[in-house]
C-alpha positions in Angstrom: -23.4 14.1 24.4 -19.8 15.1 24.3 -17.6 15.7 21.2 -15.4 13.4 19.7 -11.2 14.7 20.3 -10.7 15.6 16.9 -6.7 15.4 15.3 -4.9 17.1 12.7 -3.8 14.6 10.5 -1.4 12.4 11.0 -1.0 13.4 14.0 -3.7 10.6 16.1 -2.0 9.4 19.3 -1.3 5.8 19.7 -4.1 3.5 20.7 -6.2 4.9 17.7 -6.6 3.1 14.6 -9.3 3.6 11.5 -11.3 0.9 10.1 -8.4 0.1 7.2 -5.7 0.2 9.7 -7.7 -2.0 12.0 -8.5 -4.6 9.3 -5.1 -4.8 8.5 -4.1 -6.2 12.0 -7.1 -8.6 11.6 -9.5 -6.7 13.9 -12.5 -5.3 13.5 -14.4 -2.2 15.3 -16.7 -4.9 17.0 -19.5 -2.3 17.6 -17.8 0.4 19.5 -18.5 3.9 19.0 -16.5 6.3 17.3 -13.8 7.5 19.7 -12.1 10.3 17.7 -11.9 11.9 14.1 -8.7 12.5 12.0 -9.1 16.2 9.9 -7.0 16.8 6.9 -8.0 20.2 5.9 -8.3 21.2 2.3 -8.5 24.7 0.7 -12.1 26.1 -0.4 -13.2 23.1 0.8 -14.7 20.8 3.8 -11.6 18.9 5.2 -11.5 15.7 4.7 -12.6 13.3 7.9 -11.5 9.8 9.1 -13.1 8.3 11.7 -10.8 6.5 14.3 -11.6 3.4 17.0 -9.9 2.4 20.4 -7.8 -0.6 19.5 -8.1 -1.9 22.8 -11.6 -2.9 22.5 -11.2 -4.1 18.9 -12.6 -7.7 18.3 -10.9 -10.1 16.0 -11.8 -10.5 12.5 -14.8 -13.7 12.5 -13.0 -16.2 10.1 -14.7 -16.9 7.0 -16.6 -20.5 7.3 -17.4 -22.3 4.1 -20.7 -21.7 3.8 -19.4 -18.0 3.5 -17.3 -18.7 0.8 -19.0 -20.3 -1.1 -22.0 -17.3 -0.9 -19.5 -15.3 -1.5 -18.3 -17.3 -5.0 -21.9 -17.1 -5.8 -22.7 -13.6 -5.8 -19.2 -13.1 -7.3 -20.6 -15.3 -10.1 -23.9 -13.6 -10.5 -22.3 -10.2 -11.7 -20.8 -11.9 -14.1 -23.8 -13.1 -16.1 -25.1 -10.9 -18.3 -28.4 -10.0 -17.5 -29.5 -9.5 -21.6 -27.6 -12.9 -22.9 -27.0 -14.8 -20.1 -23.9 -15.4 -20.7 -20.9 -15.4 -18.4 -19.2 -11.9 -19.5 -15.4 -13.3 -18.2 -15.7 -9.9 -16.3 -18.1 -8.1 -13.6 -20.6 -6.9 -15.4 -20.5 -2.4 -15.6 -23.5 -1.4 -13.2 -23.2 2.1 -15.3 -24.0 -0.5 -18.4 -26.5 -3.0 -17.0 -25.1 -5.4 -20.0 -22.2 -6.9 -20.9 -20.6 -4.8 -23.7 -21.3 -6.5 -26.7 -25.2 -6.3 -25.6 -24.6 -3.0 -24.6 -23.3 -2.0 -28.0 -24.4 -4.2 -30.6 -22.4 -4.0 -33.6 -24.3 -2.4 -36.3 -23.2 -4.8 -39.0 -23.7 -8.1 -37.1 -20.7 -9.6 -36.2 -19.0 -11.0 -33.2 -16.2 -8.7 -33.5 -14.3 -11.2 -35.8 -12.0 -10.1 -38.4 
């Protein structure tokens, strides 16, 4: 197997792009390998890597359908509900919590939070 070209960065020759860089021109890798690797070293540490792909064999971006959005709204939906109340929280649900807040951290005297 031969190496990947690896680049100092910032310093990638055209034709390379990185999965951000690609999605922002509406393409996608489209299951090509990895062609080369961007290094940005770092003192006392491991540099950090990006990994780059030919933009000549990048595919378009599959539009979303409706069926997709909609799967989409509900899973979106779903991390909303709190797991303890069932309640829609108004926000994504912490994962670090596992409950919305006020389930989280019941309030020791037993109100709402109402003054």
């Amino acid at each position: 197997m031969a190496a990947l070209p690896v680049f100092r960065w910032r310093l990638a020759p055209d034709g390379y792009a990185t999965r951000r860089q690609l999605r922002a021109l509406d393409l996608r890798p489209g299951g090509q390998d990895v062609a080369a690797q961007l290094e940005r070293p770092r003192r006392r540490r491991a540099p950090l890597v990006a990994y780059l792909y030919r933009v000549d064999l990048a595919k378009p971006v599959r539009p979303m359908t409706p069926a997709r959005w909609a799967a989409l709204a509900k899973a979106n939906a779903a991390r909303r509900i709190c797991p303890e109340c069932g309640r829609d929280a108004g926000y994504v649900i912490p994962t670090s919590l596992g409950a919305c807040v006020p389930c989280a951290y019941p309030d020791p005297d037993g109100s709402e939070g109402n003054t």
